[in-house]
N, C-alpha and C positions, 0 to 999 in steps of 0.2 A: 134787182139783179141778185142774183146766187149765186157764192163762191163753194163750187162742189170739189171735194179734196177725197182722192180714195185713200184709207186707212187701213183698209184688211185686205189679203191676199186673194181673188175671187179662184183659185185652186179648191176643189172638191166643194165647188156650191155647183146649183143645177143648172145647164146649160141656158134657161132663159137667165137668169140673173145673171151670166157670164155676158150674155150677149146686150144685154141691158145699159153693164156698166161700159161694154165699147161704145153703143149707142149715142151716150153721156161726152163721150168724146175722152174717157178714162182708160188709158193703157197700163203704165206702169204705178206700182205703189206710189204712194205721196203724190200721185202727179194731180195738179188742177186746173178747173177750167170756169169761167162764168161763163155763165146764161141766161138769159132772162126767165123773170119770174111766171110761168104760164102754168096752166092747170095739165099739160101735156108734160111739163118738166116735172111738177112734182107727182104726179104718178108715179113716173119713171124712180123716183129718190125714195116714194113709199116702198116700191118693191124690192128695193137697194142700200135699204134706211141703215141694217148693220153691217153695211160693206165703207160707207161714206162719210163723209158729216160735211153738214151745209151749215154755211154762214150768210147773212144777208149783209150784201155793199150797196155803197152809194153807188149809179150809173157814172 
């Protein structure tokens, strides 16, 4: 599992990376969410990588 935390403002990044981090399930700053650990999640977190920081939890 992966605890994804957004850390930066997604204000003046480009409209995929905006829509990205809602995809994430990430609205406001600080806000976080787990998800499981998938090759489809962490695409999404490479494209996101200086917006977020991801921590790995125990299920």
């Amino acid at each position: 599992m992966l605890k994804i935390t957004l850390v930066k403002s997604t204000i003046a990044h480009i409209p995929g990376q905006k829509k990205t981090v809602k995809a994430l399930g990430l609205n406001k700053l600080n806000s976080v969410v787990v998800k499981n650990d998938t090759p489809q999640i962490r695409g999404m977190i490479e494209k996101v990588k200086h917006l977020v920081k991801v921590e790995e939890v125990e299920a």
